[in-house]
Structures are given as C-alpha cells and as structure tokens.
GUFI-378352 format. One record per residue (C-alpha): y, z, x; residue in three letters; residue number from 0. Coordinates in Angstrom, 2 decimals. Example, Ala and Ser with C-alpha at 12.3 -4.5 7.8 and 13.67 -1.06 7.14 Angstrom:
GUFI-378352
c2: -4.50&c3: 7.80&c1: 12.30&aa: ALA&i: 0
c2: -1.06&c3: 7.14&c1: 13.67&aa: SER&i: 1
***
This chain:
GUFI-378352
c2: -16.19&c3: -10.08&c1: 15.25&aa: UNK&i: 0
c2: -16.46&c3: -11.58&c1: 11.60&aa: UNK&i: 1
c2: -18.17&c3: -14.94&c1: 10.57&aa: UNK&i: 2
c2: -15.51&c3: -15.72&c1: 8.20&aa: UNK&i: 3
c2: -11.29&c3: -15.79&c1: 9.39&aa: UNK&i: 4
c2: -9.17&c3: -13.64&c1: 7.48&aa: UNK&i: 5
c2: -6.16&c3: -14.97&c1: 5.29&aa: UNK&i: 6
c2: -3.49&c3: -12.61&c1: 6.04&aa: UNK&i: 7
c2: 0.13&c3: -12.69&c1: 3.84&aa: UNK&i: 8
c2: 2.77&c3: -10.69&c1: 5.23&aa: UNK&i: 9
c2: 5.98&c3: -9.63&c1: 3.17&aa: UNK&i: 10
c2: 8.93&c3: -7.68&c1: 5.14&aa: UNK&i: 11
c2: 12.27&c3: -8.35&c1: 5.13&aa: UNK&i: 12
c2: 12.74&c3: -7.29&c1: 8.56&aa: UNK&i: 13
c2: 12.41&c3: -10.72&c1: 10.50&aa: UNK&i: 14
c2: 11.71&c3: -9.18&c1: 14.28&aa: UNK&i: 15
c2: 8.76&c3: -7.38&c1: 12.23&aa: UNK&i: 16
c2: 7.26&c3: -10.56&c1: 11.18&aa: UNK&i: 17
c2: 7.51&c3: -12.09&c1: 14.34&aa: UNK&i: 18
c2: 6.10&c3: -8.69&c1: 15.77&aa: UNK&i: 19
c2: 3.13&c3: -8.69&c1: 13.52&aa: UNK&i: 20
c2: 2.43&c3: -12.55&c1: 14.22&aa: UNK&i: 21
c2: 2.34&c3: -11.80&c1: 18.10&aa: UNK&i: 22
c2: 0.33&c3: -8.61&c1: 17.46&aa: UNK&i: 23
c2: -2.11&c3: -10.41&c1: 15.56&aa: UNK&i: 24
c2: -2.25&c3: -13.66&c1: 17.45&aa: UNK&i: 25
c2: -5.36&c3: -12.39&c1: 19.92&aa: UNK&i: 26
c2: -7.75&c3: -11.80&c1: 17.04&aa: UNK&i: 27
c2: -9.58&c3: -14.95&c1: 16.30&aa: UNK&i: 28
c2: -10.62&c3: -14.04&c1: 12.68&aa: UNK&i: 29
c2: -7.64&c3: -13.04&c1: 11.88&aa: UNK&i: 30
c2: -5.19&c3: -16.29&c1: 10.01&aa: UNK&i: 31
c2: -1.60&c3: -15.56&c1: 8.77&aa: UNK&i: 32
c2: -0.85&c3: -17.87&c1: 5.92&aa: UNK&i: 33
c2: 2.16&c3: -16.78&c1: 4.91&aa: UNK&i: 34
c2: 5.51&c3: -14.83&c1: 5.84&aa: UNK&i: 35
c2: 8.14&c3: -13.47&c1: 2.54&aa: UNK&i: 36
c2: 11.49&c3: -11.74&c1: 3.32&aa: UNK&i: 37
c2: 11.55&c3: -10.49&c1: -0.87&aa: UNK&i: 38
c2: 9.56&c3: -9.90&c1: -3.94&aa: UNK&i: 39
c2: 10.78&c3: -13.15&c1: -5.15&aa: UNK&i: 40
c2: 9.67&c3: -15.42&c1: -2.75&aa: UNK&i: 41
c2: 6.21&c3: -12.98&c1: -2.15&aa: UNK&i: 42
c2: 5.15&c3: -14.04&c1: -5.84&aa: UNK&i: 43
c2: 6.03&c3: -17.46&c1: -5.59&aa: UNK&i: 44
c2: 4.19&c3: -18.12&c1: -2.58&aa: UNK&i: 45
c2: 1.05&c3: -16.03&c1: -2.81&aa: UNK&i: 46
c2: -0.88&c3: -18.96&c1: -5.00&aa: UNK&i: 47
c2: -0.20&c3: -21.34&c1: -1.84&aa: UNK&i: 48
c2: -0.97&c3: -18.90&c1: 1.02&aa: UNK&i: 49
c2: -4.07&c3: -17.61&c1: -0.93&aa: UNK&i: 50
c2: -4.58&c3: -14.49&c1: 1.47&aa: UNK&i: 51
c2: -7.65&c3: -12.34&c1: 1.71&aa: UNK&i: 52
c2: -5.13&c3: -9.02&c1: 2.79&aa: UNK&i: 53
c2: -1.50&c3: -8.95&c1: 1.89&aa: UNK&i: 54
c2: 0.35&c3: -6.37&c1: 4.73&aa: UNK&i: 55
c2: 3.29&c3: -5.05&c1: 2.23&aa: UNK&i: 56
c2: 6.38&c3: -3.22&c1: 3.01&aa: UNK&i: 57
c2: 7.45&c3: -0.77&c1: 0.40&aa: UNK&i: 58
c2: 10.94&c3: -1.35&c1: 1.13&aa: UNK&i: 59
c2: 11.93&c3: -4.64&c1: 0.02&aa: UNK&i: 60
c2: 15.00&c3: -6.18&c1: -1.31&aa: UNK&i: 61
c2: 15.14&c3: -7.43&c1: -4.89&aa: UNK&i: 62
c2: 11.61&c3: -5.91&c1: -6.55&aa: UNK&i: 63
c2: 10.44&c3: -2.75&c1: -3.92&aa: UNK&i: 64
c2: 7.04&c3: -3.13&c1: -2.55&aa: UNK&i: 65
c2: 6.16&c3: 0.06&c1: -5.48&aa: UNK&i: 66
c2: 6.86&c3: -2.48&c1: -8.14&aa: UNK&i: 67
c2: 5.07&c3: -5.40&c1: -6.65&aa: UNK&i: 68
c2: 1.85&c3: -3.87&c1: -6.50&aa: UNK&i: 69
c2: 0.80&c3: -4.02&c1: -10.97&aa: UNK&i: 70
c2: 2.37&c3: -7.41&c1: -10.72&aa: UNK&i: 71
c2: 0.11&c3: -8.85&c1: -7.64&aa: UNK&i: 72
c2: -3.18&c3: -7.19&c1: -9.06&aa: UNK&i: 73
c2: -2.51&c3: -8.35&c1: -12.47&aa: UNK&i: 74
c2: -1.55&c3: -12.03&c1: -10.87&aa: UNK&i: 75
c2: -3.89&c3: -12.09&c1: -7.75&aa: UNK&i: 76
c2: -6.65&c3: -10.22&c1: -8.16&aa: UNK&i: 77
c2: -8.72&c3: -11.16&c1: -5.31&aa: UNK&i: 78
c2: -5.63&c3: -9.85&c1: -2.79&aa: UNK&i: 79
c2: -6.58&c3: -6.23&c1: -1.35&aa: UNK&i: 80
c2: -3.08&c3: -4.82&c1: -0.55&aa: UNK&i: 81
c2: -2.47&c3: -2.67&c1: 2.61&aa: UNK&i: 82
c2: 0.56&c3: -1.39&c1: 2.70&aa: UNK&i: 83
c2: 2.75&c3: -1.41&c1: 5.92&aa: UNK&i: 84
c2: 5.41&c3: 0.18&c1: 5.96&aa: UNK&i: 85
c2: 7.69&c3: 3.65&c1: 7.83&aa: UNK&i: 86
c2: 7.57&c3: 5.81&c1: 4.66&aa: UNK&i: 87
c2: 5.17&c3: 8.91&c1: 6.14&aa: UNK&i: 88
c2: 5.10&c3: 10.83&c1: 2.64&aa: UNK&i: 89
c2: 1.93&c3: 11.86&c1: 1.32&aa: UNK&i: 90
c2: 3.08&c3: 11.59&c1: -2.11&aa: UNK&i: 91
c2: 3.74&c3: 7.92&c1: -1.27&aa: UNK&i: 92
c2: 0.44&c3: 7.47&c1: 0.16&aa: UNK&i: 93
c2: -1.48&c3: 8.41&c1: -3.02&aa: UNK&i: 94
c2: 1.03&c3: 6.94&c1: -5.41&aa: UNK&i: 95
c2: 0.43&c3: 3.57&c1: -3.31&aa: UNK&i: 96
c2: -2.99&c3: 3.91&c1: -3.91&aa: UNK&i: 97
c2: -3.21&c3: 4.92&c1: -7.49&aa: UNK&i: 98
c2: -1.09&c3: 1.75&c1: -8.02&aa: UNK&i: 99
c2: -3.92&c3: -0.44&c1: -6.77&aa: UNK&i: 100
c2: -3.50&c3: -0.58&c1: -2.46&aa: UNK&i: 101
c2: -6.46&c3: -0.55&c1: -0.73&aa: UNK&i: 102
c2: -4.92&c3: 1.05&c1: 2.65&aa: UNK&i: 103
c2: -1.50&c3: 2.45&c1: 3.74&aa: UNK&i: 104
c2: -0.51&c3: 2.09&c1: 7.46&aa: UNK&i: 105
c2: 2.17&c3: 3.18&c1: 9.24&aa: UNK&i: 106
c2: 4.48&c3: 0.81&c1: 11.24&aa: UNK&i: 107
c2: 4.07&c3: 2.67&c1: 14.56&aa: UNK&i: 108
c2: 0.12&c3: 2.02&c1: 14.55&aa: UNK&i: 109
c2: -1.52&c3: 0.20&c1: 17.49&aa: UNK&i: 110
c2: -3.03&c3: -3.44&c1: 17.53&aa: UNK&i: 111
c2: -6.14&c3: -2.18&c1: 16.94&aa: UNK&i: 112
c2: -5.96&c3: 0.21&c1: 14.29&aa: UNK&i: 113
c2: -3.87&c3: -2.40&c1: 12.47&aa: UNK&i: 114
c2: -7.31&c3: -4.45&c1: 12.81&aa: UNK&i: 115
c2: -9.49&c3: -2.18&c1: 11.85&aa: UNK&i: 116
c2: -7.54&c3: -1.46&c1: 8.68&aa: UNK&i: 117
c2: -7.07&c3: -5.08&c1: 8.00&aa: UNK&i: 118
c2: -10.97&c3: -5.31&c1: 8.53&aa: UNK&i: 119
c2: -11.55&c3: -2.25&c1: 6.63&aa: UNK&i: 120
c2: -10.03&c3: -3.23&c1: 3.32&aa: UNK&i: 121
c2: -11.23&c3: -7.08&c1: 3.41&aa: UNK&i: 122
c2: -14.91&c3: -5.38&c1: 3.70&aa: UNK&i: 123
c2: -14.10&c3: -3.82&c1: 0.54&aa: UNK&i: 124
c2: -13.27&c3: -0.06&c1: 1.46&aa: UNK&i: 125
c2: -9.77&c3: 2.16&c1: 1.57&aa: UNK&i: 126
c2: -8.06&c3: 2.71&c1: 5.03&aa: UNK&i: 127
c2: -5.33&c3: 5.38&c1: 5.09&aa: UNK&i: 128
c2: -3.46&c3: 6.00&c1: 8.55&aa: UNK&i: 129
c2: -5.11&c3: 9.01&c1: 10.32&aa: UNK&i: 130
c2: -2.24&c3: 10.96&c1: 10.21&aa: UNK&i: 131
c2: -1.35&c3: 10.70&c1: 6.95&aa: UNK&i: 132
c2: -4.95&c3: 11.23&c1: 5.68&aa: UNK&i: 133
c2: -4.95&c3: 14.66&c1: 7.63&aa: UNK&i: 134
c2: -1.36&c3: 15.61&c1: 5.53&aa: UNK&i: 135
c2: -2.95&c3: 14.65&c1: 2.40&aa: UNK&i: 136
c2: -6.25&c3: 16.75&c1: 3.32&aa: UNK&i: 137
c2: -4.18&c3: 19.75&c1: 4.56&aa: UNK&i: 138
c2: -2.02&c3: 19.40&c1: 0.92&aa: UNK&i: 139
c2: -5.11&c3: 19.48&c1: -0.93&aa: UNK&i: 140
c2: -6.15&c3: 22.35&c1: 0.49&aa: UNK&i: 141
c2: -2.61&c3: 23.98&c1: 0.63&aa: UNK&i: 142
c2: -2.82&c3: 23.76&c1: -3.46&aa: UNK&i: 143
c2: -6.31&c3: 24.65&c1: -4.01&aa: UNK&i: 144
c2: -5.79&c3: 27.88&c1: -1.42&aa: UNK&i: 145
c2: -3.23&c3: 28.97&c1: -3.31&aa: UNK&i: 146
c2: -3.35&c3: 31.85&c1: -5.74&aa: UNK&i: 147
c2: -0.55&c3: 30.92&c1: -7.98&aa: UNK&i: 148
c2: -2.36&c3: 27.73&c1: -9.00&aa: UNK&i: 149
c2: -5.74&c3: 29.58&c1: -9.22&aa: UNK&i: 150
c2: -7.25&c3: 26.25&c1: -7.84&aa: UNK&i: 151
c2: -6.87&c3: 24.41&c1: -11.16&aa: UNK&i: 152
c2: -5.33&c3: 20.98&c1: -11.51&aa: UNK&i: 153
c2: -3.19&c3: 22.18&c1: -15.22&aa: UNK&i: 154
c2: -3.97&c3: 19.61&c1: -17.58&aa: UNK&i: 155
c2: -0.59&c3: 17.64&c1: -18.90&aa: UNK&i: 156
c2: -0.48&c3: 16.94&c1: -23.33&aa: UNK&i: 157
c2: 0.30&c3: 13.17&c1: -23.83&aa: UNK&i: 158
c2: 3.83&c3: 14.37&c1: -24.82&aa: UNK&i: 159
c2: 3.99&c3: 15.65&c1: -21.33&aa: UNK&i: 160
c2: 2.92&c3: 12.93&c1: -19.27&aa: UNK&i: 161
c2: 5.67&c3: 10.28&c1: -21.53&aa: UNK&i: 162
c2: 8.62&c3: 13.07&c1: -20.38&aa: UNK&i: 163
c2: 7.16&c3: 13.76&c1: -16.96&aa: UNK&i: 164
c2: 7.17&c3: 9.63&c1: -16.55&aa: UNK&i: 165
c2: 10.78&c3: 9.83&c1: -17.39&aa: UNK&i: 166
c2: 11.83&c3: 12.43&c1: -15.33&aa: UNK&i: 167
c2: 10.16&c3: 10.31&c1: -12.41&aa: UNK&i: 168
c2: 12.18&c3: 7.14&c1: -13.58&aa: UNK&i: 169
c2: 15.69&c3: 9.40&c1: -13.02&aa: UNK&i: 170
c2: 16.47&c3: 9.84&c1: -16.75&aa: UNK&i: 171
c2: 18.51&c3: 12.91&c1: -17.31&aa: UNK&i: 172
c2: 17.74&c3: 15.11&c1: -20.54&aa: UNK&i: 173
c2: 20.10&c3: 13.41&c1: -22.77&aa: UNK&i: 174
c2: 17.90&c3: 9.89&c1: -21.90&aa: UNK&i: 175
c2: 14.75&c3: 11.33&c1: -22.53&aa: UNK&i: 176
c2: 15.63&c3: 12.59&c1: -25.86&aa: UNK&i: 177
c2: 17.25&c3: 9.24&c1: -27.42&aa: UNK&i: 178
c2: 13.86&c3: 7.35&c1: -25.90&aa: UNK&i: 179
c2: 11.42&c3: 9.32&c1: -27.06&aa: UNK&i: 180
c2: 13.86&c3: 10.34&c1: -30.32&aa: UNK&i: 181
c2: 13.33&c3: 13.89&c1: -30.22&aa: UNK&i: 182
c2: 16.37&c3: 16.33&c1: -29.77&aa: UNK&i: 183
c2: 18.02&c3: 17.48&c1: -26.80&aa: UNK&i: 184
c2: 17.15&c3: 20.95&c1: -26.94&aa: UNK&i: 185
c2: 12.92&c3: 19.59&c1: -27.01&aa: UNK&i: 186
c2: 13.66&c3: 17.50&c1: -24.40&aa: UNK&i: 187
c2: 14.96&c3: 20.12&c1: -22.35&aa: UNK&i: 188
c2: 12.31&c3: 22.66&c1: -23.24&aa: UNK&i: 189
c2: 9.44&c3: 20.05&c1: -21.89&aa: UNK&i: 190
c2: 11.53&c3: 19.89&c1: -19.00&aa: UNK&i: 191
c2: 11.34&c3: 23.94&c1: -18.76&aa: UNK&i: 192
c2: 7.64&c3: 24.34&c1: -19.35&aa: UNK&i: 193
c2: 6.52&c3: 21.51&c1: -16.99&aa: UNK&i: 194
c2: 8.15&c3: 23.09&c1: -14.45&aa: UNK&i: 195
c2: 6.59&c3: 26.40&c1: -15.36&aa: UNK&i: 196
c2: 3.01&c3: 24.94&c1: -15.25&aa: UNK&i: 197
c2: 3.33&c3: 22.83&c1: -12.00&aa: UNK&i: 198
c2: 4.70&c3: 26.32&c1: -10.49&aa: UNK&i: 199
c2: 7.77&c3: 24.07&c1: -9.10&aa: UNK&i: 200
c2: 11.64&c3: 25.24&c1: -8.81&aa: UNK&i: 201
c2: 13.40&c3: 22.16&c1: -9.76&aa: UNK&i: 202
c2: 12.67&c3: 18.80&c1: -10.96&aa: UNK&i: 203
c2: 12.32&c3: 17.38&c1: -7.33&aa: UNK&i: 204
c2: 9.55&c3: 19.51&c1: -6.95&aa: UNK&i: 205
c2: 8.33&c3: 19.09&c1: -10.50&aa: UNK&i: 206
c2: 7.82&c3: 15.12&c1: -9.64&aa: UNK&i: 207
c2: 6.24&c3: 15.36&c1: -6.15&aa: UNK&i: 208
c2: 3.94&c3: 17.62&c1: -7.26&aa: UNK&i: 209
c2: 2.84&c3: 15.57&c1: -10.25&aa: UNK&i: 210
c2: 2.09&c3: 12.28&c1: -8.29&aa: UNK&i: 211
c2: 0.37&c3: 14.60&c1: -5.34&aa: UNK&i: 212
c2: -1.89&c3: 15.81&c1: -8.37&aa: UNK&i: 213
c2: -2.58&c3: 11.97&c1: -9.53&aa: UNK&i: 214
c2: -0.46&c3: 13.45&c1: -13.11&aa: UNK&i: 215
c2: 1.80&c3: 10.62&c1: -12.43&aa: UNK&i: 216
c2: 1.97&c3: 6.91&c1: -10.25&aa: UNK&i: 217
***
C-alpha cells in the first residue's frame, strides 16, 4: 500500500469502459480518478484541472488518436507518466508507444490487479509492458537477431532515408514523397527500392513494421 493516493486521468471514448475502470479501481484506496475524457479535445483541456499522476490512454480515440496525443501531453504535462490502455496487441505498437514517451502499455483484457501493479509500476518511475506482449516483443527480437539474412545487424538508415522512410509511414505514395522532399520521381522510387532491399522486406507494409520494430522509425 502507498503513503501517497494516486491521481489517475482516464481518456476512452468507450463510456461502459470508463465506468468499468472506475468500478475496477474503486477497492484500491491509493488509487484517485480525477478525471474521465471521451476525445483528444476534451483530454487536453482538462488535464491542467485533473492534474493526474498516471494518465490510462486509449490509442483509439476520436478526433486526435491516442498515437498523436502522446508528443503533445509530454511536451504540455510533463509530470504525467502515460500507460497506455488499450485492445491493439501489436508489438510494433507496443514499442512505437513507448518510443513516443509511454511509460507502460496494457491490454484491456488485464485483471484488477495487474492493472494496479502497472499503474503502481509507472508512478514509481519504471516501464510496465503487458506480459504477453513483452514475451512477443522478446521472441521478435530474437526472431531478427537468429536470422541469417540479417546477419544480426540492425542496418544503419542515411538521414535521406529516415525523411522517406517517415513518409512512407505517413501513407504518402511516391509521387508525394518526391514533390516534399523536391527530388524526382524516379529517386523517390529508388529509396523506396533500396530500403526495402536493406530491411530484407517484400513490400512497403513490411518495409514500415519492420522499421518501427527496429526503433528506425516512431
């Protein structure tokens, strides 16, 4: 049991999940929900009057996504350790959650108290990442750095690289890429070519979820 109560903010636009977390939470004694937000909007509007310690955050929100909110909240409100809460069971997710600045990543089917000790874990200042996830991400990690193809070497990405892979992620097609970063088409889709070479992908779905598994992208 902690000295101190914890502020908890909860954003989810799903209102029988609010209501589920606020009965699920209601036994623990430290444990104080100051707020409730159905959207981005209203999150960052209300976050300087609720003042949590832990913010539980659904990735899937309407308006600004959960993914969005994250730069915006640590730039804002510091202080706020983010654990996100949400049904999204992709390890890519998972570490491009963290990378943005999320101290833990739970699942929504987790138990009372391993929503607890997560909440408990990232308030005392360390990462929490659902059990089962955290296996996936160990058994991907060792998946790539097993196999012979990739000769267990994370390929290092020029600058050039990085600004078309960051594209690519955002959904631009060739013809996009080219008039943003004002090179020609056929450049463009040469990067496109060799990127998928290097990250030993076949297409550019694979090209992307390999390159925020590696950390080469958020």
């Amino acid at each position: 049991m902690l000295n101190n109560k914890i502020k908890i903010a909860i954003a989810d636009d799903h209102p029988m999940v609010i209501s589920g977390l606020i009965s699920l939470l209601s036994p623990y004694k430290h444990i104080l929900i100051t707020g409730t937000y159905s959207d981005g909007n209203a999150l960052m509007n209300g976050l300087s009057n609720s003042n949590p310690d832990v913010l539980l955050l659904d990735i899937l929100l309407p308006g600004v996504s959960g993914k969005d909110l994250v730069p915006l909240i640590a730039h804002q409100f510091p202080d706020i350790k983010i654990l996100v809460l949400t049904s999204l069971d992709a390890p890519a997710m998972v570490t491009s959650m963290l990378r943005r600045g999320c101290k833990g990543y739970l699942l929504k089917g987790a138990g009372p108290k391993m929503l607890v000790d997560a909440i408990e874990a990232i308030y005392n200042g360390e990462e929490y990442i659902d059990p089962t996830l955290k296996e996936q991400l160990l058994q991907n990690v060792i998946k790539f750095k097993t196999d012979t193809q990739h000769q267990s070497i994370i390929p290092e990405l020029t600058q050039r690289e990085k600004e078309i892979i960051r594209l690519i992620a955002k959904e631009y097609t060739t013809k996009e890429i080219s008039e943003q970063l004002f090179i020609s088409y056929r450049t463009a889709e040469n990067h496109r070519y060799n990127l998928i070479q290097k990250l030993d992908v076949k297409n550019t779905a694979g090209l992307v979820k390999v390159a925020i598994q590696l950390g080469l992208i958020e």
